[in-house]
PyMOL CGO cylinders between C-alpha atoms (Angstrom):
from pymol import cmd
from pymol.cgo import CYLINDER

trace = [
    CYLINDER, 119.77, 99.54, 102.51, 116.40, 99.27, 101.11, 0.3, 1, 1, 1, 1, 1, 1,
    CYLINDER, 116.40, 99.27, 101.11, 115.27, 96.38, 99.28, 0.3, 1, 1, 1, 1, 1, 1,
    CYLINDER, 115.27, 96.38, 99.28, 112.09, 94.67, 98.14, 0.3, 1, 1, 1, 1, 1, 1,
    CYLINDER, 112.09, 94.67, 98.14, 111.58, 92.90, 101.70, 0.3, 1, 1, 1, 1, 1, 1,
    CYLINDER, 111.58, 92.90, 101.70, 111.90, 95.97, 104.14, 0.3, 1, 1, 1, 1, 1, 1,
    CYLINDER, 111.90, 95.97, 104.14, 114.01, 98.84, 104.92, 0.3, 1, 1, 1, 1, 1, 1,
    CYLINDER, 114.01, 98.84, 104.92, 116.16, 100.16, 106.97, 0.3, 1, 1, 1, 1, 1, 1,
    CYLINDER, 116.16, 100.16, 106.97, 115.05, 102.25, 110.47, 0.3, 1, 1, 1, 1, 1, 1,
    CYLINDER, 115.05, 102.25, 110.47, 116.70, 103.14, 113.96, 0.3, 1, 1, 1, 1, 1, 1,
    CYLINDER, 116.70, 103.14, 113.96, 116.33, 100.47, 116.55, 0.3, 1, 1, 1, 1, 1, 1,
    CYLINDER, 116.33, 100.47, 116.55, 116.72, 103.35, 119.06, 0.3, 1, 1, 1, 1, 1, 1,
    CYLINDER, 116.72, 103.35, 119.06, 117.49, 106.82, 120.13, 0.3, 1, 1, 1, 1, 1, 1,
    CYLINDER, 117.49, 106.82, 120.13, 121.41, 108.00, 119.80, 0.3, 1, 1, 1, 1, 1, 1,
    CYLINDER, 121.41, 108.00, 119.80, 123.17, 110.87, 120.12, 0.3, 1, 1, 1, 1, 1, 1,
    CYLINDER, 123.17, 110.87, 120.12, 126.54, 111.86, 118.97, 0.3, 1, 1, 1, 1, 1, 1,
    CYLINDER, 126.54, 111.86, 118.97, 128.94, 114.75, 119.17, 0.3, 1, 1, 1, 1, 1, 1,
    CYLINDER, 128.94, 114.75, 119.17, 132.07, 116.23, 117.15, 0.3, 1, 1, 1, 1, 1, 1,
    CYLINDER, 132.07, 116.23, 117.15, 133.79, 119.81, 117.12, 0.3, 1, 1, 1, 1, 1, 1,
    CYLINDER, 133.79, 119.81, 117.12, 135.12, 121.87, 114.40, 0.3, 1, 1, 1, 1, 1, 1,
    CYLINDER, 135.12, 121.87, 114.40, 136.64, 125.30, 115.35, 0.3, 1, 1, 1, 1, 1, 1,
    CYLINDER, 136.64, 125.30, 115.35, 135.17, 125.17, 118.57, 0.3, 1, 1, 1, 1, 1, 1,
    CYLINDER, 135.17, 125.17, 118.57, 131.89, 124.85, 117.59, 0.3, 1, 1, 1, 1, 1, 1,
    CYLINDER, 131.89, 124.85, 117.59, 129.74, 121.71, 119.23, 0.3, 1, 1, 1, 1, 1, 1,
    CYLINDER, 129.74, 121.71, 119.23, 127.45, 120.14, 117.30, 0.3, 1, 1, 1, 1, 1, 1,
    CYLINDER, 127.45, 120.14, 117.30, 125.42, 117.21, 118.52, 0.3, 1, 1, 1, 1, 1, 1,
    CYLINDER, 125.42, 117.21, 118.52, 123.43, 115.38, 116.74, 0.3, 1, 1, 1, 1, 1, 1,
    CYLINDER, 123.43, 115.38, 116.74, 120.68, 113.61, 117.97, 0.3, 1, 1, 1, 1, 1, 1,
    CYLINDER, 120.68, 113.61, 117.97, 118.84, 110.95, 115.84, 0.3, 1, 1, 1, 1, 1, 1,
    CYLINDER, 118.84, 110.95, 115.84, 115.33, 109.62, 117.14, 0.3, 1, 1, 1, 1, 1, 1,
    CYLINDER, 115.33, 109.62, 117.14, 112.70, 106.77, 115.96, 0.3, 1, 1, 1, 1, 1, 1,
    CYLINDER, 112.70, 106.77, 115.96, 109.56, 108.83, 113.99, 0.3, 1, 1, 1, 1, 1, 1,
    CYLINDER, 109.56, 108.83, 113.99, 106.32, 107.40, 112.31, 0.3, 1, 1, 1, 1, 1, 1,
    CYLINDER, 106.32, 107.40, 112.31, 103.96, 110.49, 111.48, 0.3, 1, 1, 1, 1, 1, 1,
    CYLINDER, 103.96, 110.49, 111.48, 104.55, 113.99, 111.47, 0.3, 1, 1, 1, 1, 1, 1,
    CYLINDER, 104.55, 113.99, 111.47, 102.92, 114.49, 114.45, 0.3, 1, 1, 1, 1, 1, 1,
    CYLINDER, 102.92, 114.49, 114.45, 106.21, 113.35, 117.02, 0.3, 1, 1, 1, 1, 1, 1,
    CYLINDER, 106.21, 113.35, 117.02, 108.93, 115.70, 115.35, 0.3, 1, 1, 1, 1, 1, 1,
    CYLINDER, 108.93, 115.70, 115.35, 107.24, 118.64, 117.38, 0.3, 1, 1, 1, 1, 1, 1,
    CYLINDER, 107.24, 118.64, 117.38, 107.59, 117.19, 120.87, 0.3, 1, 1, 1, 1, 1, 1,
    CYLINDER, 107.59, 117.19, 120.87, 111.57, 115.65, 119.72, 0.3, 1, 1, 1, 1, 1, 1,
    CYLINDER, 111.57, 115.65, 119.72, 112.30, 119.26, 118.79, 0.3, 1, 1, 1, 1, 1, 1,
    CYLINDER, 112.30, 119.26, 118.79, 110.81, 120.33, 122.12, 0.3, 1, 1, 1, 1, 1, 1,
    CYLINDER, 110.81, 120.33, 122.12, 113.10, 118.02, 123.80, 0.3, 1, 1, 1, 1, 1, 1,
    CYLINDER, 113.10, 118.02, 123.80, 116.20, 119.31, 121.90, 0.3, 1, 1, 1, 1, 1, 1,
    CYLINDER, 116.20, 119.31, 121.90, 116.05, 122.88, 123.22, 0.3, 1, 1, 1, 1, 1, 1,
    CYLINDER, 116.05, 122.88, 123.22, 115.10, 120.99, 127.07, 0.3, 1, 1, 1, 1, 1, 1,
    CYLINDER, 115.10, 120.99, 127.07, 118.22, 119.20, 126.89, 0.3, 1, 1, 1, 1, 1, 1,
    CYLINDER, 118.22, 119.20, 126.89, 120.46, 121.41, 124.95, 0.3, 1, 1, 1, 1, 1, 1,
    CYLINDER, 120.46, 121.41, 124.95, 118.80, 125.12, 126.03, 0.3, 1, 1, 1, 1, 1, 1,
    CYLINDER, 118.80, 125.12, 126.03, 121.85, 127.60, 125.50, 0.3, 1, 1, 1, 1, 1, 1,
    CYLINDER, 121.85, 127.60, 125.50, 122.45, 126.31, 121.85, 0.3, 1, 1, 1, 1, 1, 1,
    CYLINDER, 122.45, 126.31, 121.85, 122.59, 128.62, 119.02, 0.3, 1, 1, 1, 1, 1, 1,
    CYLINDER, 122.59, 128.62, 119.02, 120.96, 126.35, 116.16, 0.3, 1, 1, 1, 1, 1, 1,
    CYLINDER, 120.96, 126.35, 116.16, 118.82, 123.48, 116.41, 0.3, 1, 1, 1, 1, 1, 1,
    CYLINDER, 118.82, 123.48, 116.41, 118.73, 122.27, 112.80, 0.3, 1, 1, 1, 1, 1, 1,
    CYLINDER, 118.73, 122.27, 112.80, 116.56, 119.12, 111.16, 0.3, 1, 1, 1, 1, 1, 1,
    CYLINDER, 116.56, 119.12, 111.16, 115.81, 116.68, 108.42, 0.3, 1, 1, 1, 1, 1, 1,
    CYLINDER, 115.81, 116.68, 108.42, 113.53, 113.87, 108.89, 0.3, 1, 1, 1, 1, 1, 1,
    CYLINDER, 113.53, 113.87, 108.89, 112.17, 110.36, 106.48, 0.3, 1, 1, 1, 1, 1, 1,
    CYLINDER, 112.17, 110.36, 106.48, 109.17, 109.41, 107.47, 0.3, 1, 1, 1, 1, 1, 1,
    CYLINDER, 109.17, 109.41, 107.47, 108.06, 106.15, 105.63, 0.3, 1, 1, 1, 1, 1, 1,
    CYLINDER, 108.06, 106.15, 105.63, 110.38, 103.62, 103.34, 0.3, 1, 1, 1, 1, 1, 1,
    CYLINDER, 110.38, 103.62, 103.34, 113.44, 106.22, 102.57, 0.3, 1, 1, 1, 1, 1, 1,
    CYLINDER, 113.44, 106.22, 102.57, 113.38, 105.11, 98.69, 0.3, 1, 1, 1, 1, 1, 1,
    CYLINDER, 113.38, 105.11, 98.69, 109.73, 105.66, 98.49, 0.3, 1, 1, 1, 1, 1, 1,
    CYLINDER, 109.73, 105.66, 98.49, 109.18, 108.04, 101.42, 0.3, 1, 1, 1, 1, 1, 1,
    CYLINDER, 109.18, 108.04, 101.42, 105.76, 109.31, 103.03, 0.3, 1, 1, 1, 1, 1, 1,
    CYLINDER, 105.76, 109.31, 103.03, 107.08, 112.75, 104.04, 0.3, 1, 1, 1, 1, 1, 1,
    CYLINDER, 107.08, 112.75, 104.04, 110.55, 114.56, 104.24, 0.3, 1, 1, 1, 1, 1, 1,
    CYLINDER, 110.55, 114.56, 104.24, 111.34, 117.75, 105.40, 0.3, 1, 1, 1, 1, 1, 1,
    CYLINDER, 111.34, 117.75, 105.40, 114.29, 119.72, 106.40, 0.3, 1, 1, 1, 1, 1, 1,
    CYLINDER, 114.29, 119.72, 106.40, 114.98, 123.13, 108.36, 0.3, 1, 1, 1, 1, 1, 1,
    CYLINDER, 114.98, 123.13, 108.36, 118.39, 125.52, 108.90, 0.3, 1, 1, 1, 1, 1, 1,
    CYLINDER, 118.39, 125.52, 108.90, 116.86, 126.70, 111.70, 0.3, 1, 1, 1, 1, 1, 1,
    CYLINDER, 116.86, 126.70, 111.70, 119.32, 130.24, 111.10, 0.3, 1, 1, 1, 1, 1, 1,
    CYLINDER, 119.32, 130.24, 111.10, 122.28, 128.95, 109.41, 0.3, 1, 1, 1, 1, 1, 1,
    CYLINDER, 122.28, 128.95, 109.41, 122.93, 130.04, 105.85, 0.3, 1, 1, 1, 1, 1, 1,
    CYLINDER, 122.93, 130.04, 105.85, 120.12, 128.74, 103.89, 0.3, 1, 1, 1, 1, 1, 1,
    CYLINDER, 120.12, 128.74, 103.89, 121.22, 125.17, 102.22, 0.3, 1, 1, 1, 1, 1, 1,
    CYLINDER, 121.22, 125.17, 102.22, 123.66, 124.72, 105.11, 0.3, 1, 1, 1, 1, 1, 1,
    CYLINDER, 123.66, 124.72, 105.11, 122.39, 122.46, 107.21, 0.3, 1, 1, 1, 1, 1, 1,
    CYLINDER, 122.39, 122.46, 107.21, 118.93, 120.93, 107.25, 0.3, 1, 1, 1, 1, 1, 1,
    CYLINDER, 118.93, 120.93, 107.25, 119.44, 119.66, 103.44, 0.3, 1, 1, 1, 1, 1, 1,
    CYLINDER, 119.44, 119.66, 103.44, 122.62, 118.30, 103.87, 0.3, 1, 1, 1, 1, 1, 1,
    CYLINDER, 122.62, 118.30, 103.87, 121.44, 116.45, 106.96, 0.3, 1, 1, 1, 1, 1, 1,
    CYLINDER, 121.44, 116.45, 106.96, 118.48, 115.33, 104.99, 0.3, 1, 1, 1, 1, 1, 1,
    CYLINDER, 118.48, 115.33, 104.99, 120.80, 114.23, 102.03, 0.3, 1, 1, 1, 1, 1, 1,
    CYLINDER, 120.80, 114.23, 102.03, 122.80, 112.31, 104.33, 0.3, 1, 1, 1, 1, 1, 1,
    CYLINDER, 122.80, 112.31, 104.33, 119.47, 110.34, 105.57, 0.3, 1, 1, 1, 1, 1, 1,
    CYLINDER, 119.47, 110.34, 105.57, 118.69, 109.73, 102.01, 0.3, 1, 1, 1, 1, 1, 1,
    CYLINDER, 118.69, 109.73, 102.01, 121.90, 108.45, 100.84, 0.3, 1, 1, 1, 1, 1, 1,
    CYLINDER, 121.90, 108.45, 100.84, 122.00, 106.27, 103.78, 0.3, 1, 1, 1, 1, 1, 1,
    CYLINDER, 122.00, 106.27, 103.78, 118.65, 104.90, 102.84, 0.3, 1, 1, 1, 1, 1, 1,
    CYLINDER, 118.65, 104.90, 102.84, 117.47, 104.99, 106.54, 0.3, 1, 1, 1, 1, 1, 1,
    CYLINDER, 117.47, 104.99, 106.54, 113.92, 106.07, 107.13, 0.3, 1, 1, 1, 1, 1, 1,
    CYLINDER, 113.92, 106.07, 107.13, 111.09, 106.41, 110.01, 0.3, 1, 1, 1, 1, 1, 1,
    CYLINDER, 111.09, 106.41, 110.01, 113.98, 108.77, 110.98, 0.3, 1, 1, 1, 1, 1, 1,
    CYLINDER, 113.98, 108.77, 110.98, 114.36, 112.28, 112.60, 0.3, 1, 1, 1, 1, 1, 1,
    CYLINDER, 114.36, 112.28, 112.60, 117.86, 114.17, 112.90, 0.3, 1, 1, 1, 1, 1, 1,
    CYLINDER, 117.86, 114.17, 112.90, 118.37, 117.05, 115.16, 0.3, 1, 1, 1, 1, 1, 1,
    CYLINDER, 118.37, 117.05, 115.16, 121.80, 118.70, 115.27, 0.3, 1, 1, 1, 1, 1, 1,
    CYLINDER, 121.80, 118.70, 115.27, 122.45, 121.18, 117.84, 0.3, 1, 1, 1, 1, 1, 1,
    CYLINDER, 122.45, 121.18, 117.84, 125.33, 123.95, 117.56, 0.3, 1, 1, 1, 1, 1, 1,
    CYLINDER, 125.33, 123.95, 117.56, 126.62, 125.40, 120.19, 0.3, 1, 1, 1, 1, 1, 1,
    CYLINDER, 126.62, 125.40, 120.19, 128.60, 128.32, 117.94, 0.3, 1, 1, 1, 1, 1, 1,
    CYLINDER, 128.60, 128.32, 117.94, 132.14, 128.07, 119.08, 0.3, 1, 1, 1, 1, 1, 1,
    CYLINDER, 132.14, 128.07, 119.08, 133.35, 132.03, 118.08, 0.3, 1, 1, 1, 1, 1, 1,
    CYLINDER, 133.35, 132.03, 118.08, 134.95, 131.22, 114.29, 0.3, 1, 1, 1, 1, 1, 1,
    CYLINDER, 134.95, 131.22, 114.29, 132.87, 131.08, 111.20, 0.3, 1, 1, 1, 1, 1, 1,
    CYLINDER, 132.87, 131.08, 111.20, 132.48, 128.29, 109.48, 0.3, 1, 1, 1, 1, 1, 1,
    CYLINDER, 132.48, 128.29, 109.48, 131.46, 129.35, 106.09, 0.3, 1, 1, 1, 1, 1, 1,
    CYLINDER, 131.46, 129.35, 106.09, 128.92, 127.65, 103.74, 0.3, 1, 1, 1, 1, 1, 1,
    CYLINDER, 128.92, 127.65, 103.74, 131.20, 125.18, 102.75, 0.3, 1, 1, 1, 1, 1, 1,
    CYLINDER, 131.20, 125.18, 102.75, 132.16, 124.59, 106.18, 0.3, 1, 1, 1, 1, 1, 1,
    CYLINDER, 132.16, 124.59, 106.18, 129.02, 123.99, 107.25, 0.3, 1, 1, 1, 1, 1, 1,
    CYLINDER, 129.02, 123.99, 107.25, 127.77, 121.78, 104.84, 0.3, 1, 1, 1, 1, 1, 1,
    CYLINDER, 127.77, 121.78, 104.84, 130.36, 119.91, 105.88, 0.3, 1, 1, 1, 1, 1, 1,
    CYLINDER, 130.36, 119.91, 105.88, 129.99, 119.79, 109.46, 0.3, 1, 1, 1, 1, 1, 1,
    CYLINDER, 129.99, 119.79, 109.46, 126.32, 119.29, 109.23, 0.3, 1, 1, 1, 1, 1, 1,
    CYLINDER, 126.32, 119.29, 109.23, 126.91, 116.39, 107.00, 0.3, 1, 1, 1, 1, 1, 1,
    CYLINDER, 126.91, 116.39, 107.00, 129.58, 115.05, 108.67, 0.3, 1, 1, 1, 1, 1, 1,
    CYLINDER, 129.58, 115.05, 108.67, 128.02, 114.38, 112.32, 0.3, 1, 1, 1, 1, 1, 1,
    CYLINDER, 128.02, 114.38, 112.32, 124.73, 113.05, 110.86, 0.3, 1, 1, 1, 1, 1, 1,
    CYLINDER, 124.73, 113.05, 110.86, 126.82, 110.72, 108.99, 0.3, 1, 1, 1, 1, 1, 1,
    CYLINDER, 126.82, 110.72, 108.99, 128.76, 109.12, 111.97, 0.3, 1, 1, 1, 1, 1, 1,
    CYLINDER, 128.76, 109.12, 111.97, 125.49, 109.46, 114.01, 0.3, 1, 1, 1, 1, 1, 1,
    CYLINDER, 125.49, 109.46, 114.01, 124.36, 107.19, 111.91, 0.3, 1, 1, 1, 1, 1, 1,
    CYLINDER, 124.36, 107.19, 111.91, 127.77, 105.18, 111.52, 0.3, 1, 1, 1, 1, 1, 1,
    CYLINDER, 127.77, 105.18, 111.52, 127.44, 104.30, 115.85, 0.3, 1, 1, 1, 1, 1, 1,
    CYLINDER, 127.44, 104.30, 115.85, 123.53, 104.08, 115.57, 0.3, 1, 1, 1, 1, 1, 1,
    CYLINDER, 123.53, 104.08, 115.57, 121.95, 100.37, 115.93, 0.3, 1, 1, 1, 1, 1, 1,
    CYLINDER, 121.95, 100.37, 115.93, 120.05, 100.09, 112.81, 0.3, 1, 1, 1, 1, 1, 1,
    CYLINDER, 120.05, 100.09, 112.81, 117.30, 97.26, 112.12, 0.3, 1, 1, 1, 1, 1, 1,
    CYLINDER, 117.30, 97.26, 112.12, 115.02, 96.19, 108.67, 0.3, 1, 1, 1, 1, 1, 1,
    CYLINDER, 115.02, 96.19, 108.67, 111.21, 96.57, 108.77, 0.3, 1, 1, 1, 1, 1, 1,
    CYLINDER, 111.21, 96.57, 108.77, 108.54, 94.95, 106.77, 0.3, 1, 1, 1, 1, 1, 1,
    CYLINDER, 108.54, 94.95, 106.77, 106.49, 98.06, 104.67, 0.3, 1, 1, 1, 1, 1, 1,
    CYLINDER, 106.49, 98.06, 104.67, 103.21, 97.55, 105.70, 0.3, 1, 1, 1, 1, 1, 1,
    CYLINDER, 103.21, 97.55, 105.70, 99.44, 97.92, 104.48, 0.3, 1, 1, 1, 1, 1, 1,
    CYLINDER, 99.44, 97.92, 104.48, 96.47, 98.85, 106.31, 0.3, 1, 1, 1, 1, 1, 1,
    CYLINDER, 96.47, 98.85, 106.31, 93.17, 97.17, 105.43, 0.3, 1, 1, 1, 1, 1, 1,
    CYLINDER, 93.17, 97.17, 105.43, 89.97, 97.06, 107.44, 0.3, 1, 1, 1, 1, 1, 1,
    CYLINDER, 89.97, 97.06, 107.44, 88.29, 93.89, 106.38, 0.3, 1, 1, 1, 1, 1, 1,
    CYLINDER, 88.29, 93.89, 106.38, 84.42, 92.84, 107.49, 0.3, 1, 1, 1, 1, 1, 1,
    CYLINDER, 84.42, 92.84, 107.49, 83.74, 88.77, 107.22, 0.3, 1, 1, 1, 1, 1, 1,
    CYLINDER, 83.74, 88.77, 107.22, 80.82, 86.65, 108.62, 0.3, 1, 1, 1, 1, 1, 1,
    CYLINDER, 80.82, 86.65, 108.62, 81.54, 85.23, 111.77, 0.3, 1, 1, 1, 1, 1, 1,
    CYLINDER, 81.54, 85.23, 111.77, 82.57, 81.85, 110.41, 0.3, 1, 1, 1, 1, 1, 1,
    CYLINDER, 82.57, 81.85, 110.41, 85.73, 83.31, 108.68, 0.3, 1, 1, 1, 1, 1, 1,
    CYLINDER, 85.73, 83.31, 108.68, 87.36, 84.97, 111.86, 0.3, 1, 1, 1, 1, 1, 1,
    CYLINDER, 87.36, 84.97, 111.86, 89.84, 82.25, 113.26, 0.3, 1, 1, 1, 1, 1, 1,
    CYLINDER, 89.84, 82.25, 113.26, 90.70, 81.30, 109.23, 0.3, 1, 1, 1, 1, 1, 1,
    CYLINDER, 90.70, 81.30, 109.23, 91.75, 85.19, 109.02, 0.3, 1, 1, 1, 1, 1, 1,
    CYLINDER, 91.75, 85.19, 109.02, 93.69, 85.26, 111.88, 0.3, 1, 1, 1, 1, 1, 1,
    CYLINDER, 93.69, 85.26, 111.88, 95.65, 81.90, 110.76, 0.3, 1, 1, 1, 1, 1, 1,
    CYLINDER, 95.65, 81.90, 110.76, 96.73, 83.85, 107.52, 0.3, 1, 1, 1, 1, 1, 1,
    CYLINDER, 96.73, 83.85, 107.52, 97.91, 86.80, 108.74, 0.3, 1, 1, 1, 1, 1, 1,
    CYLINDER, 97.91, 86.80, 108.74, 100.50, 85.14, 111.33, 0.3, 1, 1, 1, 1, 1, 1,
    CYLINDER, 100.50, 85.14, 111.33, 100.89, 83.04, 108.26, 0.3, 1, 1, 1, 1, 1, 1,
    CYLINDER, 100.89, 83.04, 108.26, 102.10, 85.98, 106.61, 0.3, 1, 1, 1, 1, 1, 1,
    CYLINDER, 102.10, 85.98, 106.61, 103.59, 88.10, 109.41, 0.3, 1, 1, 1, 1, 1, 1,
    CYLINDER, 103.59, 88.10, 109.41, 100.56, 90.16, 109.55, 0.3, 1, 1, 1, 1, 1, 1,
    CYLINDER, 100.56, 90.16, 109.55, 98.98, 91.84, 112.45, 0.3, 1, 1, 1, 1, 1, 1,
    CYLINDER, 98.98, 91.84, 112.45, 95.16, 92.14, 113.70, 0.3, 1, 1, 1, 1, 1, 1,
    CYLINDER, 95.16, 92.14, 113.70, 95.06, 96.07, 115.11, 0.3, 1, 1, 1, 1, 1, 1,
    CYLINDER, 95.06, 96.07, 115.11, 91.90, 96.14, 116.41, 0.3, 1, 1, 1, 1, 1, 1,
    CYLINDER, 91.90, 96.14, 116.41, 88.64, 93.48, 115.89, 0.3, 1, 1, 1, 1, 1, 1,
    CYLINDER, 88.64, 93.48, 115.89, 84.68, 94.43, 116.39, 0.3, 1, 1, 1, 1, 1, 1,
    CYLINDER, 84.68, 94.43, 116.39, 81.83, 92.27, 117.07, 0.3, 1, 1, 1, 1, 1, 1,
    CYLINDER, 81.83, 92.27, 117.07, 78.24, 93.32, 115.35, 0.3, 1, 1, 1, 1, 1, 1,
    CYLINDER, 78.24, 93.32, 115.35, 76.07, 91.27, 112.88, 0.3, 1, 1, 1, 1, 1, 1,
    CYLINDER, 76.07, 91.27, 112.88, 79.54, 91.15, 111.15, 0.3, 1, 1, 1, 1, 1, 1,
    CYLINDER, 79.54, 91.15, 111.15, 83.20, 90.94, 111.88, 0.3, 1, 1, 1, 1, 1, 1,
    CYLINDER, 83.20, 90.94, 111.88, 85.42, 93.92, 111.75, 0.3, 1, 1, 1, 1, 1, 1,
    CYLINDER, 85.42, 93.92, 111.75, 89.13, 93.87, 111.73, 0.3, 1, 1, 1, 1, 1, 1,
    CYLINDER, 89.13, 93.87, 111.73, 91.52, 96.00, 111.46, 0.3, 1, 1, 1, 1, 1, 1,
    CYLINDER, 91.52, 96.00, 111.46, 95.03, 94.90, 109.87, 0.3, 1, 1, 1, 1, 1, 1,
    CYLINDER, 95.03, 94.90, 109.87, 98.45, 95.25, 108.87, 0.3, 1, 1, 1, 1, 1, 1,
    CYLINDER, 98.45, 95.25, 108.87, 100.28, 93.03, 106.01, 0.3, 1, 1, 1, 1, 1, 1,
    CYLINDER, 100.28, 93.03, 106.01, 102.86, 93.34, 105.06, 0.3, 1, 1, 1, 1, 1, 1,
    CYLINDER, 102.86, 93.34, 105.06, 103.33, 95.40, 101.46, 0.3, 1, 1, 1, 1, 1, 1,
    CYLINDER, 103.33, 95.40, 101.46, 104.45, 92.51, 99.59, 0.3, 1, 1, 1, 1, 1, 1,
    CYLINDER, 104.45, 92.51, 99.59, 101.61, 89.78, 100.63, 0.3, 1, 1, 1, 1, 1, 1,
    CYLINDER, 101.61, 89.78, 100.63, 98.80, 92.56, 100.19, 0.3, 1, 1, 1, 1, 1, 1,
    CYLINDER, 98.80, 92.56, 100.19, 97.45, 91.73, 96.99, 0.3, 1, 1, 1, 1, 1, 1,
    CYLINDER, 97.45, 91.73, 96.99, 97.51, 87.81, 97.42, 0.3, 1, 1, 1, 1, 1, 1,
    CYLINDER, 97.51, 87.81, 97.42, 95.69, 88.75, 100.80, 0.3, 1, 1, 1, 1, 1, 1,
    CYLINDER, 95.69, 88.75, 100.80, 93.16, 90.18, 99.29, 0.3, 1, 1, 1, 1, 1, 1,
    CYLINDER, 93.16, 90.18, 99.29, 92.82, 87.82, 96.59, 0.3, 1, 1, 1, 1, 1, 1,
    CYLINDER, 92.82, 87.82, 96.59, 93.06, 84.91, 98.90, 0.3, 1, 1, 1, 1, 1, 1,
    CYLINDER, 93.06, 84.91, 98.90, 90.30, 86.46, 101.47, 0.3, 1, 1, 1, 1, 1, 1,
    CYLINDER, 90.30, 86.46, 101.47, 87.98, 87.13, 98.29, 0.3, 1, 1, 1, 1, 1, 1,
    CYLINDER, 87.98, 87.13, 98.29, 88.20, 83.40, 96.75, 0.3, 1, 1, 1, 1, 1, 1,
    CYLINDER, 88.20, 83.40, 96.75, 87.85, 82.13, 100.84, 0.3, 1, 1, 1, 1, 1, 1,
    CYLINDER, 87.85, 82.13, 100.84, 84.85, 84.04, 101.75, 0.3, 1, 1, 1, 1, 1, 1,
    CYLINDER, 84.85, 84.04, 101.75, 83.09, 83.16, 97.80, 0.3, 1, 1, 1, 1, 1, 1,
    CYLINDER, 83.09, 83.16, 97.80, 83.33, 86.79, 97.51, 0.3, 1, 1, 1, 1, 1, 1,
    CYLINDER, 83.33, 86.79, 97.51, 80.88, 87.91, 100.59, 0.3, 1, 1, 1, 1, 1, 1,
    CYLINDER, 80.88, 87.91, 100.59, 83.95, 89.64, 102.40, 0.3, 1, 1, 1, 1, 1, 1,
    CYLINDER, 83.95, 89.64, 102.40, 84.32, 93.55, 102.09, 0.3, 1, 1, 1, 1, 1, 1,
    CYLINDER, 84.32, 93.55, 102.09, 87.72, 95.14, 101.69, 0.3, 1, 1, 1, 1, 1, 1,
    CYLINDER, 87.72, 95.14, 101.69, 88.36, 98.53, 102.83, 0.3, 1, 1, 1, 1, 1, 1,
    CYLINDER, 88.36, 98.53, 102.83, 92.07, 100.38, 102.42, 0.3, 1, 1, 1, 1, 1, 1,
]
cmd.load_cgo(trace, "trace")
């Protein structure tokens, strides 16, 4: 469920199976944060599942309410049959940073369209019914730069505010790179400005 505070991701891989007319279809539902891993979690699909007729996806990247990236793919079945209904399922669910493969192993009887939709739907559904699910904080990136006298004060307020420091550099100034979470990200910036008398630099 997505709410103001955070939203709702996997915790962890999982994997689940059903049947319908003899037909296997496993679905397999993976962590993502960019578009960049779905390639190699497709790869792995086909490693681990190589005879299968259909490897079909959907996938959320970002807050599924508000949501960076989505995409979906029959991968051969009847256009509309599989990849959107998995993708509707993810959405409905409100569950996102989220890939979904389902693999079919065709099991000699035709499903039909309707048939399909429902099988599709139905294992990414109770894929998601046995997955452990968690709640994450959105978060912003900022790269602030602050006079050396300001660095230990900055670091105070972000675990203040369950922020992060990604990365710090040492020149004539200090610059940090950090997450905060969506919520504080104004009133960090507003509270950095009034701390540093305005002689801090704000990058997003």
């Amino acid at each position: 469920m997505t709410t103001t505070l955070g939203y709702t991701v996997l915790s962890a891989p999982s994997v689940l199976e059903i049947e319908e007319k003899r037909s296997r279809f496993i679905c397999l539902l993976s962590p993502v944060q960019n578009k960049a891993e779905i390639q190699p979690a497709l790869d792995c699909a086909r490693e681990l599942y190589p005879a299968a007729n259909h490897y079909c996806w959907a996938y959320v990247i970002g807050d599924a309410y508000q949501p960076k990236w989505v995409a979906a793919n029959d991968d051969g079945e009847p256009s509309g049959t599989a990849g959107r209904p998995m993708l509707n399922v993810l959405q409905q669910r409100e569950v996102g940073d989220i890939l979904a493969v389902v693999v079919r192993y065709f099991g000699g009887v035709k499903l039909g369209a309707g048939g399909l939709v429902r099988a599709y739907s139905n294992v990414t559904s109770q894929a998601l019914d046995a997955a452990q699910l968690k709640t994450v904080l959105p978060m912003t990136s900022l790269t602030v730069i602050i006079d050396y006298a300001y660095e230990n004060v900055l670091r105070n307020k972000l675990a203040a505010l369950g922020g992060t420091l990604e990365d710090v550099s040492h020149a004539e100034a200090v610059r940090c790179k950090v997450s905060v979470p969506s919520q504080f990200a104004a009133e960090f910036c507003a509270w950095l400005t009034r701390q540093t008398s305005g002689k801090s630099i704000i990058e997003t």
